[in-house]
C-alpha positions in Angstrom: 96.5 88.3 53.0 100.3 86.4 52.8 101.5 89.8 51.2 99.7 92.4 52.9 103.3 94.1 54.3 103.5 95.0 50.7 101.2 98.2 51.1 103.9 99.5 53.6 105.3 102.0 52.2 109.0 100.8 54.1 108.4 97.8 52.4 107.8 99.2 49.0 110.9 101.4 49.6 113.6 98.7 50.9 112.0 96.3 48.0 112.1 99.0 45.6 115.7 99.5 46.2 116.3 95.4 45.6 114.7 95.5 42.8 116.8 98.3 41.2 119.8 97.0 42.6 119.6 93.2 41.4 118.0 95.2 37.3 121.4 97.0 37.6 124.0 94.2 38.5 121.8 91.9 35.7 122.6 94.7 33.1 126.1 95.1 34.2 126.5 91.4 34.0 125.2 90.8 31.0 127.4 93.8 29.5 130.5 92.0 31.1 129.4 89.5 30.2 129.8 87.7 33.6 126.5 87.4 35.3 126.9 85.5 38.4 130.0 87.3 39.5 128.0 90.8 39.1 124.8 89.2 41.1 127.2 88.0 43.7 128.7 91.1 44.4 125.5 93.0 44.3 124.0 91.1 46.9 127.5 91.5 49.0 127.0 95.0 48.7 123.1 95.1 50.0 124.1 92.5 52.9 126.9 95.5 54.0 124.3 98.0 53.9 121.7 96.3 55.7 124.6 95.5 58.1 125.3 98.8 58.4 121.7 100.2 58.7 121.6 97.2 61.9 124.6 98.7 63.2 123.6 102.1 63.4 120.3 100.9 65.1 122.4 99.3 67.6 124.2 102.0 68.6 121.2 104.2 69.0 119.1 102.0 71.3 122.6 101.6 73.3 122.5 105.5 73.2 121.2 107.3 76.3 120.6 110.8 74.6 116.8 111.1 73.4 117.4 111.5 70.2 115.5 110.5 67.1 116.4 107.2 65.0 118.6 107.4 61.9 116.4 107.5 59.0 116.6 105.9 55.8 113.2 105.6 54.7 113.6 101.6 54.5 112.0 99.0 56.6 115.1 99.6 59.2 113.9 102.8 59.9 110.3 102.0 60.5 111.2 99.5 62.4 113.4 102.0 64.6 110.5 104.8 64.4 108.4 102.2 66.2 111.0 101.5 69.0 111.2 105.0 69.4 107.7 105.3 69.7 107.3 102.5 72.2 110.2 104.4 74.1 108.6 107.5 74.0 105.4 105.5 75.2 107.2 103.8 78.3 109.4 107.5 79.6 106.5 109.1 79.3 104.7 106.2 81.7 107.8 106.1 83.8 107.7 109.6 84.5 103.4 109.5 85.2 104.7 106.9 87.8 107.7 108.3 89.4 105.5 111.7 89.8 102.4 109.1 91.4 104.9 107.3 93.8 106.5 110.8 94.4 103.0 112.4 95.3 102.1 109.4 97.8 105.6 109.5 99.4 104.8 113.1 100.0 101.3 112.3 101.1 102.3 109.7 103.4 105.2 111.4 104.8 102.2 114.4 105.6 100.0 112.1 107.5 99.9 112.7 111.9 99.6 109.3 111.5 102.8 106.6 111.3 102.8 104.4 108.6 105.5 101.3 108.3 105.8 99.3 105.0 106.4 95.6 106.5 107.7 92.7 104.6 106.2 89.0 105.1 109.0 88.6 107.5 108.2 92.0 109.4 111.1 93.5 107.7 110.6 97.0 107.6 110.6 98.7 104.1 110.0 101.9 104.2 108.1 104.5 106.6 107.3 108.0 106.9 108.5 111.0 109.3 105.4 110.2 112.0 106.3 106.6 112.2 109.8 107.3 112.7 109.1 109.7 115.0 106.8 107.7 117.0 108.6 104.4 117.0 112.1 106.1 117.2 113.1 104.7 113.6 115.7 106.3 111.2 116.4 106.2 107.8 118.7 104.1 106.3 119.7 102.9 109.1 116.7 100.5 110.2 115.7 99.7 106.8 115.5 96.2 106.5 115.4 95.6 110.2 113.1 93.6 112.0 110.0 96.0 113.2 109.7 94.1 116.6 112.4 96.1 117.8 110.6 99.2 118.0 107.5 98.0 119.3 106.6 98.1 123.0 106.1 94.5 124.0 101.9 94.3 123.9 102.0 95.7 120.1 105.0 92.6 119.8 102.9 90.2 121.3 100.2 91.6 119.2 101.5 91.9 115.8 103.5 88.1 115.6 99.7 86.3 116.4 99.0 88.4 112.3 95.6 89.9 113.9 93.2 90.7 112.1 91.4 93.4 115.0 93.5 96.7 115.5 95.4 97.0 118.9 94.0 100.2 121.1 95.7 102.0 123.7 99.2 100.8 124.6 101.9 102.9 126.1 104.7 104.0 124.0 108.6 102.2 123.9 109.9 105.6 124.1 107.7 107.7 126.4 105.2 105.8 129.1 102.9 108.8 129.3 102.4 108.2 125.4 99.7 106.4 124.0 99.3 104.7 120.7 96.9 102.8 118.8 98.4 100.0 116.2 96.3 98.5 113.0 98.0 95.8 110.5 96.7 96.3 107.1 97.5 93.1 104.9 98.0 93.6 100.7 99.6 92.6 97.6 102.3 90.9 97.5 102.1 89.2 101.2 103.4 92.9 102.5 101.5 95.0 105.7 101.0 98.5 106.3 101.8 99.2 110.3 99.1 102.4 110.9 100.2 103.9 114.3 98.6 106.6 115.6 99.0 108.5 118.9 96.4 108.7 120.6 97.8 110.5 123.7 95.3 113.2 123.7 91.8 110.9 123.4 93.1 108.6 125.8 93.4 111.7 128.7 90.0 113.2 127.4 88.9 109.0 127.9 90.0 108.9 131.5 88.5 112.9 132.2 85.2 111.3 130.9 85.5 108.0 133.3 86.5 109.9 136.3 83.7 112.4 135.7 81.0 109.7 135.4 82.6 107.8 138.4 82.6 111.0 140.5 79.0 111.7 139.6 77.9 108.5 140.4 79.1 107.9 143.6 77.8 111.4 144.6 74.5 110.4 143.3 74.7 107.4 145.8 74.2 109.3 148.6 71.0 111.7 147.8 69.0 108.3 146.4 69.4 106.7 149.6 68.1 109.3 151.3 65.3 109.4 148.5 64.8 105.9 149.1 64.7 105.8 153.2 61.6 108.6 153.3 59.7 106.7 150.2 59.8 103.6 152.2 59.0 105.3 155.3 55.6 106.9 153.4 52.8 104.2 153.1 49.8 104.4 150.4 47.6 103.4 152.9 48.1 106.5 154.6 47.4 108.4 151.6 45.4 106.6 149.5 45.1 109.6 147.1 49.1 110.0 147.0 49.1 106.1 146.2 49.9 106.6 142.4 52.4 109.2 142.9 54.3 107.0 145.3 54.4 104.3 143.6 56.1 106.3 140.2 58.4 108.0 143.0 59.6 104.7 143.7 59.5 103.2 140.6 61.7 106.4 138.9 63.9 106.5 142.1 64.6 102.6 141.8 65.4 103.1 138.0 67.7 106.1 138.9 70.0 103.6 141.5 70.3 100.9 138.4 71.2 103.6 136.3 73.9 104.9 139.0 75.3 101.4 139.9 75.4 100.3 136.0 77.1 104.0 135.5 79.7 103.0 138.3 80.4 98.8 137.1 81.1 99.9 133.3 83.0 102.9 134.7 85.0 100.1 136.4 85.5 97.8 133.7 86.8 100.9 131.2 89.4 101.4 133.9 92.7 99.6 134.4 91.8 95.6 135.5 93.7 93.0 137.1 91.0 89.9 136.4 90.8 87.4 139.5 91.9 83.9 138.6 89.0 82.7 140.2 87.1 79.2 139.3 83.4 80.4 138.6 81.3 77.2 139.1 79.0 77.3 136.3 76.2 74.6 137.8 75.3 76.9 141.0 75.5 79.8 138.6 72.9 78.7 136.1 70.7 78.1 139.4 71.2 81.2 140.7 70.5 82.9 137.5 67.4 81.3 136.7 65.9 81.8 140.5 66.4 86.0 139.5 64.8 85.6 136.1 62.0 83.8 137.7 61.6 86.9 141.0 62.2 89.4 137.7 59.1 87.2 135.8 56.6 86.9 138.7 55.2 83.5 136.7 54.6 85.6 133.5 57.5 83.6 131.7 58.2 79.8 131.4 62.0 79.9 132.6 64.6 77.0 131.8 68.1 76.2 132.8 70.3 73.7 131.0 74.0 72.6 131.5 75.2 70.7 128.8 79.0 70.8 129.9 80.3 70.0 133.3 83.2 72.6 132.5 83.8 75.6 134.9 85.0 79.1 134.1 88.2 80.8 135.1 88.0 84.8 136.0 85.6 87.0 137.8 82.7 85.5 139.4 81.2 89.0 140.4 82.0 90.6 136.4 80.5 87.2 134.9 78.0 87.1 136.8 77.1 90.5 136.5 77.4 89.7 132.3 75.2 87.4 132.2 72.6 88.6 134.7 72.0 91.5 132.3 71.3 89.0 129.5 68.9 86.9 131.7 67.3 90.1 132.9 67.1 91.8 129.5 65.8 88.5 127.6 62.7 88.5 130.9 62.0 92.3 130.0 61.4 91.7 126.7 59.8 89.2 126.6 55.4 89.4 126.6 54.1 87.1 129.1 53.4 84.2 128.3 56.8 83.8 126.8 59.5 81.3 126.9 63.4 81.9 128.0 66.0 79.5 127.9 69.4 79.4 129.6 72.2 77.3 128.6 75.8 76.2 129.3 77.0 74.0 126.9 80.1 73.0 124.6 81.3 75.0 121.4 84.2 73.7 118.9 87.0 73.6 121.6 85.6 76.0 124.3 81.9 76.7 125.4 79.0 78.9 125.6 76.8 80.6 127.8 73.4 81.3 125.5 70.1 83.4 127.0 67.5 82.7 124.1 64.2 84.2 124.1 60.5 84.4 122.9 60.3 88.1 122.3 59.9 90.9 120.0 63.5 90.4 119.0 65.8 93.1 117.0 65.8 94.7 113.2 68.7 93.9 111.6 70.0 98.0 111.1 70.3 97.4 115.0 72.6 94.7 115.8 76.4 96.6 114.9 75.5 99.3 117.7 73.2 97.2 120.1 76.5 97.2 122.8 76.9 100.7 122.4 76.5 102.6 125.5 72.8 104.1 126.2 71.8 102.9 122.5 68.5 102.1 122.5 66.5 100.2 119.5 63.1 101.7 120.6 63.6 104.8 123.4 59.6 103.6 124.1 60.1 100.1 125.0 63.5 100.7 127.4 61.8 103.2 129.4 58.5 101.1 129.6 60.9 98.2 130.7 63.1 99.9 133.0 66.1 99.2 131.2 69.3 102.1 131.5 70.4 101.2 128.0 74.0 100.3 129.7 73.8 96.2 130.7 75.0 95.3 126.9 78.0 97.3 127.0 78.5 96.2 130.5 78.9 92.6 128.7 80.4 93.6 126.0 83.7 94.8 128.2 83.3 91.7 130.8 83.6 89.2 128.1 86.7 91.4 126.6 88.4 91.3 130.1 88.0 87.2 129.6 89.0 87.2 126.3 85.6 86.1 125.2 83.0 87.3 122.7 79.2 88.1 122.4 77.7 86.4 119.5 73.5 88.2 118.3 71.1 86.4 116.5 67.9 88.3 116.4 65.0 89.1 113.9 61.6 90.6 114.6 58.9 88.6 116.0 60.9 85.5 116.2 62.9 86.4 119.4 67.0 86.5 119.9 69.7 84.6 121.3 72.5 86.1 123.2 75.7 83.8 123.3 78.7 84.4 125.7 81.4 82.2 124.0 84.7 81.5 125.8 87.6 79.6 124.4 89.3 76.4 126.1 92.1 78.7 128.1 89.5 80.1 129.9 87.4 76.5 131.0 88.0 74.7 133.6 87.7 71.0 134.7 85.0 70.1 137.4 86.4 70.3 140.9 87.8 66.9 141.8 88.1 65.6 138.2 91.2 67.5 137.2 93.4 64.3 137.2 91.1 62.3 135.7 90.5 64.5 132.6 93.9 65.9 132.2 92.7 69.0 132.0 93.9 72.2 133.8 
């Protein structure tokens, strides 16, 4: 194994050519009759051509021209026919990757969208034609620069707290009637991608859609009343064989004005909002909540109300409560009598939580991602048979986003669900009267 090189044939070749050379200076010496000097002078003369062979391998790897090693069929040239391999190797790499980076830049620079390579200080390495274009950078120039500069100030606000949820609708630094969306894409090497994309055109096909569902709503307003004054003037006992039919006529018509007014509050809360800074006692609206669960129940639920935290809320008493009456009045619907639903206000890590928890048929798993979505419906069956306008969790699910909040699920079939508003300390408030004492705002 210690002399395997000696089956390359370079090997056998450069070896070969010792061999001969030292047999020739031994003859030669011992025909002069002075070894030693002979062997000397041989080995002089194969040190100067290995030199030489080094030399001229030198000068080809500090060539720039392409061109094949010297050859002289010795174990310098193999050694350069590897090298030249392993060069060949690498270009020919090089060239796969300058032609993959040149086929990104090209499909980046294609993309509607803007696209901003950020350093880990924000620095802005490279971007294409749509984010320049959008953000109003150029190339060289802002290279380098720091990319709060061309952001408008809610996407700078936005982008220093490293978020992890993408920022949607925010006007543009260059044009107010502009809108644009912002998402920060973390990857190697602690750099961000900066996706910006205008969204100009959904957000005016957004406010058509509001304004539409608004307009039809409020109309609506005024035939149901009418609907509403002659039902209530028409008495079953009248009629005893139109009983049944009023009774649906009310019903549907009563089911038609939730639908309306829950059309009208989430067409509200889609709109522009400036949230009250109100304090929202949380004691008398617990009470209040769980006197409307029990008129929604009628005695066919066990209803309980617990505060666990003295803390108030700060906002919109008429949004929160609205929030968490559709919980309350959701958790009651279904529910089968008999059933049990809890409400609570207690602490959680540094803020707290308002929680509606159940006893009823609960929600697959599949279901959960859309349940806020507007009109969704887990069974189309069940809602109708309920009453419910398949609008009061998205109605929520913007309420707590106007307070900064979030809606937390946890549901399986048969074993009920629990509903969790949680709110974080900026939005708590100390009992009236024990501000001073708590040190708290």
């Amino acid at each position: 194994m210690r002399f395997e090189f000696l089956r390359s044939h370079a090997w056998q070749v450069s070896l070969g050519r010792f061999a001969v050379l030292v047999a020739a200076a031994a003859v030669l010496g011992w025909l002069l009759d002075a070894p030693l000097a002979t062997l000397a002078t041989a080995l002089f003369v194969y040190s100067i051509w290995s030199l030489v062979s080094l030399y001229r391998m030198q000068r080809w790897l500090r060539s720039r021209r392409r061109a094949p090693p010297p050859e002289d069929w010795g174990v310098w040239s193999d050694v350069s026919d590897y090298m030249y391999r392993k060069l060949q190797h690498e270009r020919s790499r090089k060239r796969r990757l300058v032609a993959l980076l040149r086929a990104f830049r090209e499909a980046a620079a294609a993309l509607p969208d803007g696209v901003v390579v950020l350093s880990q200080a924000r620095g802005v390495v490279w971007f294409n034609e749509s984010a320049a274009r959008l953000l109003g950078l150029v190339a060289p120039r802002d290279r380098g620069a720091l990319v709060d500069a061309f952001l408008p100030r809610a996407a700078t606000e936005w982008i220093r707290g490293a978020p992890a949820e993408p920022l949607a609708d925010v006007a543009a630094r260059l044009d107010a009637d502009q809108r644009l969306s912002f998402r920060l894409i973390p990857y190697a090497n602690q750099q961000s991608l900066l996706v910006v994309r205008d969204i100009t055109h959904l957000a005016r096909l957004e406010q058509v859609r509001r304004d539409f569902v608004a307009n039809v709503s409020h109309e609506l307003r005024t035939p149901l009343t009418v609907l509403h004054g002659y039902l209530d003037m028409l008495e079953p006992s009248d009629a005893p064989q139109w009983a049944p039919m009023l009774a649906d006529l009310r019903s549907q018509s009563r089911r038609m004005a939730q639908l309306v007014e829950d059309l009208l509050t989430l067409s509200r809360l889609e709109g522009p909002n400036e949230l009250p800074d109100e304090r929202v006692p949380m004691g008398p609206l617990l009470a209040a909540l769980q006197r409307e669960a029990e008129a929604l129940s009628q005695g066919r639920h066990v209803i309980v109300a617990s505060a666990a935290s003295e803390d108030d809320l700060r906002g919109s008493a008429q949004y929160l409560h609205s929030a968490f009456s559709n919980l309350v009045s959701n958790a009651v619907r279904y529910t089968p009598p008999g059933g049990r639903v809890e409400l609570r206000w207690a602490a959680q890590g540094d803020g707290a939580e308002f929680s509606v928890r159940d006893t009823g048929q609960g929600i697959p798993a599949e279901h959960l991602p859309r349940i806020t979505e507007r009109f969704y419906r887990v069974s189309t069956s069940r809602s109708r048979s309920s009453g419910g306008t398949g609008l009061g969790l998205s109605i929520v699910k913007h309420v707590l986003g106007l307070h900064g909040a979030r809606l937390e699920i946890e549901s399986s079939p048969g074993h009920g669900s629990r509903f969790a508003c949680v709110f974080d300390a900026r939005r708590l408030l100390s009992p009236a009267g024990a501000e001073y004492e708590t040190g708290r705002p």
